[in-house]
C-alpha positions as CSV (number, residue, x, y, z in Angstrom):
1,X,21.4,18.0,1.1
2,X,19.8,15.2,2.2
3,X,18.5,13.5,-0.9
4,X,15.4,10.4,-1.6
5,X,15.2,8.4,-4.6
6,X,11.8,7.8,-6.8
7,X,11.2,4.6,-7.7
8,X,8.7,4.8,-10.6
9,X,9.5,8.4,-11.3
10,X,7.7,9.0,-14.5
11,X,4.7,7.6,-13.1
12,X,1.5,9.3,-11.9
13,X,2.5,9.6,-8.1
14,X,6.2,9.6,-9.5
15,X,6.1,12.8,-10.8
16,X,4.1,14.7,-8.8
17,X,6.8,12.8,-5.6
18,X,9.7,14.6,-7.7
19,X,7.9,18.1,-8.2
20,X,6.7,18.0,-4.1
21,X,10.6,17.1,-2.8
22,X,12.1,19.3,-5.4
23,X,16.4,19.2,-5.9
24,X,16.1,16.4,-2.9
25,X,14.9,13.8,-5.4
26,X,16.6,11.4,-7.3
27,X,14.0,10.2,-10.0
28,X,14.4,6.4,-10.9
29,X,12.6,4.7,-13.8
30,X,11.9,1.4,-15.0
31,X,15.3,2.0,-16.9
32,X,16.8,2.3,-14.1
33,X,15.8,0.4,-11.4
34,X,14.2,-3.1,-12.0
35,X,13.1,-4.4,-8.4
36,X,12.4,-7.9,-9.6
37,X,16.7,-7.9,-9.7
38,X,17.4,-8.4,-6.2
39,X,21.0,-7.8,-7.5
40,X,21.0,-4.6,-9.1
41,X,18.5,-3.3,-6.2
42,X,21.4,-3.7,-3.8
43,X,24.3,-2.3,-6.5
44,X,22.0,1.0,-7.3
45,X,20.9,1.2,-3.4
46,X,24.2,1.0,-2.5
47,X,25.2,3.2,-4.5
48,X,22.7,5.9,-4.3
49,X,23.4,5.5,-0.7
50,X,27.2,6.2,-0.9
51,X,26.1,9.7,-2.3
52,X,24.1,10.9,-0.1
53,X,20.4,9.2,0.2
54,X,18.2,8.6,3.0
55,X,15.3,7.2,2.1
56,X,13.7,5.8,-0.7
57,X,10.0,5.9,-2.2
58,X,8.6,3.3,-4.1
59,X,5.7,3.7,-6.3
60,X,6.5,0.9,-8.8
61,X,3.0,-1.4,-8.9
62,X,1.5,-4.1,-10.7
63,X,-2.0,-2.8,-10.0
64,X,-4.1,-4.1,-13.1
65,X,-6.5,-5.4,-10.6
66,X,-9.0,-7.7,-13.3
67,X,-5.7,-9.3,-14.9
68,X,-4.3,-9.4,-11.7
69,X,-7.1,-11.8,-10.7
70,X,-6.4,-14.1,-14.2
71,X,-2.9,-14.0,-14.1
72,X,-1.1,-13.7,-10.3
73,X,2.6,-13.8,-11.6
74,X,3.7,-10.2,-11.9
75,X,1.5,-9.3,-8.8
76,X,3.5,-11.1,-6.5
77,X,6.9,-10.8,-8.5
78,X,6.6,-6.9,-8.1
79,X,4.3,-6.6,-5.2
80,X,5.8,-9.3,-3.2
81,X,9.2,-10.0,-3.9
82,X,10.2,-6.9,-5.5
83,X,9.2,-5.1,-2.3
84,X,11.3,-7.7,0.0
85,X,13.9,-6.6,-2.6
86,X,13.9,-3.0,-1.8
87,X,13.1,-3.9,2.1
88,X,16.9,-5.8,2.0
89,X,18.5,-3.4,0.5
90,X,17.4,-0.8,2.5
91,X,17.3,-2.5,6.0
92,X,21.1,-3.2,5.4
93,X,22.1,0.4,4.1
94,X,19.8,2.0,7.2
95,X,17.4,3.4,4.7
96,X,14.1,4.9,4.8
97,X,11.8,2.9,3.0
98,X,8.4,4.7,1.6
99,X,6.0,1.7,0.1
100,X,2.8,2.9,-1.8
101,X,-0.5,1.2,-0.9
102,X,-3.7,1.0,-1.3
103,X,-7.2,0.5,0.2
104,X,-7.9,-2.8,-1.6
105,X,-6.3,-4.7,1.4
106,X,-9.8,-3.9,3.0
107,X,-13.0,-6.3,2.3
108,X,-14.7,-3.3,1.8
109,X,-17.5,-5.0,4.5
110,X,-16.7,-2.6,7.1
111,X,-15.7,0.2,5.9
112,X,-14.2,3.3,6.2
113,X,-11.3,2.2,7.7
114,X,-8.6,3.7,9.9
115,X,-4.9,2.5,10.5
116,X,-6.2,0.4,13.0
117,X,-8.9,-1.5,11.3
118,X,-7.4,-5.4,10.3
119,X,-7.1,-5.6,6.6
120,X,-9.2,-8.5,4.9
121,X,-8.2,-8.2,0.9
122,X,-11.0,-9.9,-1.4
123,X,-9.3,-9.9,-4.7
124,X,-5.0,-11.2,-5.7
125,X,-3.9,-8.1,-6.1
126,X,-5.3,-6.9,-2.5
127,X,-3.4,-10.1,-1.5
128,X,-0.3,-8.9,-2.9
129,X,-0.3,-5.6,-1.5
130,X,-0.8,-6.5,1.7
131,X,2.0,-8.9,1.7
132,X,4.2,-6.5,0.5
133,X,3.4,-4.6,3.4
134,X,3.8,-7.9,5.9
135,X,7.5,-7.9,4.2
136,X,8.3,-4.6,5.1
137,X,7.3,-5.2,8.0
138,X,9.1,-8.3,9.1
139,X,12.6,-6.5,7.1
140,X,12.7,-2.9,8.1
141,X,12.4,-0.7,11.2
142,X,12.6,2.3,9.3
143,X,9.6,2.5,7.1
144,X,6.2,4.2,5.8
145,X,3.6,2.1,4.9
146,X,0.9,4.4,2.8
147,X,-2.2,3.2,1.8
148,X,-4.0,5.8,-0.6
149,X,-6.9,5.2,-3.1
150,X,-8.2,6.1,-7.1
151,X,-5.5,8.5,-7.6
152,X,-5.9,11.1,-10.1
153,X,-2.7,13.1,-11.3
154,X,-1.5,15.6,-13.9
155,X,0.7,13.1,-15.4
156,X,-1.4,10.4,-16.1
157,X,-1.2,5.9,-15.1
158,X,1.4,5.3,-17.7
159,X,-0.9,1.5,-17.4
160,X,-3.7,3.3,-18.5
161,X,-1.7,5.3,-21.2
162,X,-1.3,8.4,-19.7
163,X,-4.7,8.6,-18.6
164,X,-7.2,8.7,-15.4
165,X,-10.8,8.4,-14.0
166,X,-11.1,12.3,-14.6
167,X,-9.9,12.2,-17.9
168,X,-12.0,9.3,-19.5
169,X,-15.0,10.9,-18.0
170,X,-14.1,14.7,-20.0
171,X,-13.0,12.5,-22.6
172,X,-16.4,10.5,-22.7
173,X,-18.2,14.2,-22.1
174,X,-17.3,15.4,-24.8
175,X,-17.2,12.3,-27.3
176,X,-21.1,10.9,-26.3
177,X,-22.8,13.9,-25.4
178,X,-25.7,13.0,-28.4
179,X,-24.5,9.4,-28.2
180,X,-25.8,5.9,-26.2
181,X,-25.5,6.0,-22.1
182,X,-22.4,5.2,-20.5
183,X,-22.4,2.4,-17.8
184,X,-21.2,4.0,-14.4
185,X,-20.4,2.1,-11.1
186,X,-22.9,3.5,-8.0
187,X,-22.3,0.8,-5.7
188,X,-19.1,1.1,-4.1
189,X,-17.9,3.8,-2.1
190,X,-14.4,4.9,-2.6
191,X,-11.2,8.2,-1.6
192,X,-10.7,10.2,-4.5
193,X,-7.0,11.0,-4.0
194,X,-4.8,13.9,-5.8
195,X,-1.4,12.8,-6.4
196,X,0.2,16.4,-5.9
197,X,-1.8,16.4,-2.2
198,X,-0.6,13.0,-1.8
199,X,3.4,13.6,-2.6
200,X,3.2,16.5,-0.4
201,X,2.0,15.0,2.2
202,X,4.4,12.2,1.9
203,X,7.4,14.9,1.7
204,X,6.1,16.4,5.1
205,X,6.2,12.5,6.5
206,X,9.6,12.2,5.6
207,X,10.7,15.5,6.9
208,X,9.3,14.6,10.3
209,X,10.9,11.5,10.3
210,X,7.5,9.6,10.7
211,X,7.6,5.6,10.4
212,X,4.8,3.1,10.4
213,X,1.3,2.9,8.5
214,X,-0.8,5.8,7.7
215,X,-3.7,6.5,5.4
216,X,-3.5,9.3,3.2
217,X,-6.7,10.3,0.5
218,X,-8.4,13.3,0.1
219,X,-10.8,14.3,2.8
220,X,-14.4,12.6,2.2
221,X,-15.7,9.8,0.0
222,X,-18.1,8.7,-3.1
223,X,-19.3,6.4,-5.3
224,X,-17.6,6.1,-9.0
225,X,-20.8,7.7,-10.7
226,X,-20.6,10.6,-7.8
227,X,-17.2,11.4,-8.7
228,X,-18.6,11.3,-12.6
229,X,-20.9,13.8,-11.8
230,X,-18.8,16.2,-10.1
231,X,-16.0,16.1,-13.2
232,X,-19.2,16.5,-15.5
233,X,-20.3,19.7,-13.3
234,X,-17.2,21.5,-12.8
235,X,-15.7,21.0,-16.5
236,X,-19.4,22.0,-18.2
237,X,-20.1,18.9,-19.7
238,X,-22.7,16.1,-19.8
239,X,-22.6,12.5,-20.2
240,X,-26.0,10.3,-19.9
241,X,-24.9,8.0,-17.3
242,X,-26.2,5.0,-16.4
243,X,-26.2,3.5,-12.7
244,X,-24.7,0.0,-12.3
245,X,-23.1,-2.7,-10.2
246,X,-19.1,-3.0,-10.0
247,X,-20.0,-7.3,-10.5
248,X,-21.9,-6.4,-13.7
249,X,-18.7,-4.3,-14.8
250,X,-15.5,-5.8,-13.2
251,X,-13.9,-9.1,-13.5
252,X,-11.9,-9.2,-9.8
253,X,-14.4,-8.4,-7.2
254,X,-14.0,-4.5,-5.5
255,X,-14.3,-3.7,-2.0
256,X,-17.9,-2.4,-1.4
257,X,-16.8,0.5,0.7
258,X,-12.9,1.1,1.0
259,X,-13.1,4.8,2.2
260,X,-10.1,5.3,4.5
261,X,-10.1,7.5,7.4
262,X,-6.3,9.4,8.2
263,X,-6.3,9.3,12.0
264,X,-2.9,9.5,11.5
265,X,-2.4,12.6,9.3
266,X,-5.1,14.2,11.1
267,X,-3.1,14.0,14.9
268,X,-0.1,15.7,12.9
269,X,-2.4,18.5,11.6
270,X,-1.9,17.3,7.7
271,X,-5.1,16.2,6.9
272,X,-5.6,16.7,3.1
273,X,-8.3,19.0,1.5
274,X,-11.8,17.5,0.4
275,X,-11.4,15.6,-2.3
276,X,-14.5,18.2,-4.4
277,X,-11.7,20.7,-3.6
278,X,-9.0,18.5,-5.1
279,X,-10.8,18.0,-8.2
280,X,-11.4,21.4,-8.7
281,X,-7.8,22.2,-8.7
282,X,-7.3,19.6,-11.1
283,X,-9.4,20.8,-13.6
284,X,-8.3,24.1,-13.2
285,X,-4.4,22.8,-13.6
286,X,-5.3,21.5,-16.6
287,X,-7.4,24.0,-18.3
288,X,-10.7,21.5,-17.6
289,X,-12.7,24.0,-15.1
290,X,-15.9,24.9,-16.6
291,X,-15.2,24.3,-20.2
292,X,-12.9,22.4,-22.8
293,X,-8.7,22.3,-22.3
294,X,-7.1,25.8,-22.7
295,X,-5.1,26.1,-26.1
């Protein structure tokens, strides 16, 4: 059996990756795997290629994008070199190489963006995804190149301590529902993204042997504060919410609109769900829908 390593296994993608690809996956944490060691990349690759593995799918990140913009260091030491890392190792062992993405290479000007669209990042850690990308690039012919957006997952951003978007908003519905307004961004428009949708669309890419870039979100797009209200409807809560400018909120600057548009997925006929559907599975799979978490 065929098998493909998860780099960042625990993580929100991570985990969803290993539930979507099943006995084929060969989880890899932190532990593990440290990418920033050009050295033990190549000794684990090789290694894990020896037994059987054909591709491999990195989800590792630094993606705190406001300390990103402070403090550049571990952007471009994961992001960048960790990546040309991986791209090596995997160009010289004839491995598939799965990089994660996102939509922040994109000014946001534009937008929504296809595959084709030129990328235009306005913040360091936009920068330092899309070289990443130019490394993988210039090393590897056998690569994917997904760029997804605002992922929400069962497992939780083990940056964010286990949480996500939906979470702090049932977490802020039901702490402030007699309490002071929250502040909620309105102005940019972004592509809620389920990770389980995501990681099985990735398993189909892989299965088909697809290389190059593609796009993969949930179908449709919204502001923060729609997405808010949406989590609010379907779990039963209510939060007093109010309206206000990513600038008056964020430190690094945010794309005004980085929808993305899968041209890509959709000529293959895997085109994800919209992303109101998404949610709604969400909440449902973990006991959210229409009320407070199950016992």
């Amino acid at each position: 059996m065929d098998k493909i390593a998860i780099i960042g296994a625990n993580g929100q993608l991570g985990t969803d990756l290993v539930k979507a690809l099943g006995e084929r996956a060969v989880p890899l944490t932190h532990q593990d795997l440290e990418i920033c060691d050009s050295h033990q990349v190549n000794q684990v690759l090789r290694k894990l290629a020896n037994s059987g593995i054909i591709g491999v799918v990195n989800c590792a990140a630094a993606h705190k994008v406001d300390e990103i913009e402070e403090d550049a260091k571990e952007a471009f030491e994961v992001n960048v070199l960790g990546v040309r890392n991986l791209a090596l190792a995997c160009s010289d062992l004839n491995i598939k190489l799965v990089q994660i993405s996102t939509d922040y290479v994109f000014s946001g000007i534009k937008g929504p963006y296809s595959e084709a669209d030129a990328p235009a990042p306005i913040n360091v850690y936009g920068v330092s995804k899309l070289a990443g990308e130019h490394v993988i690039q210039l090393t590897c012919w056998d690569y994917l190149i997904i760029r997804t957006a605002f992922l929400f997952g069962a497992a939780g951003c083990r940056a964010k301590g286990g949480g996500n978007f939906v979470e702090a908003i049932i977490r802020l519905g039901k702490e402030t529902r007699k309490g002071p307004q929250v502040e909620m961004v309105s102005d940019i428009i972004v592509s809620p993204t389920f990770t389980k949708d995501l990681a099985e669309a990735i398993g189909k890419l892989i299965d088909l042997n697809e290389r190059g870039l593609f796009h993969i979100v949930n179908a449709g797009c919204c502001t923060p504060y729609e997405f808010a209200e949406e989590i609010l409807r379907l779990a039963g809560l209510r939060l007093k919410m109010i309206p206000v400018h990513s600038s008056d909120k964020d430190f690094a600057a945010r794309p005004k609109n980085s929808a993305l548009i899968c041209s890509k997925l959709r000529m293959l006929g895997l085109e994800l769900r919209p992303w109101e559907e998404a949610l709604a599975a969400y909440l449902e799979l973990k006991g959210y829908l229409n009320g407070l978490p199950k016992p």
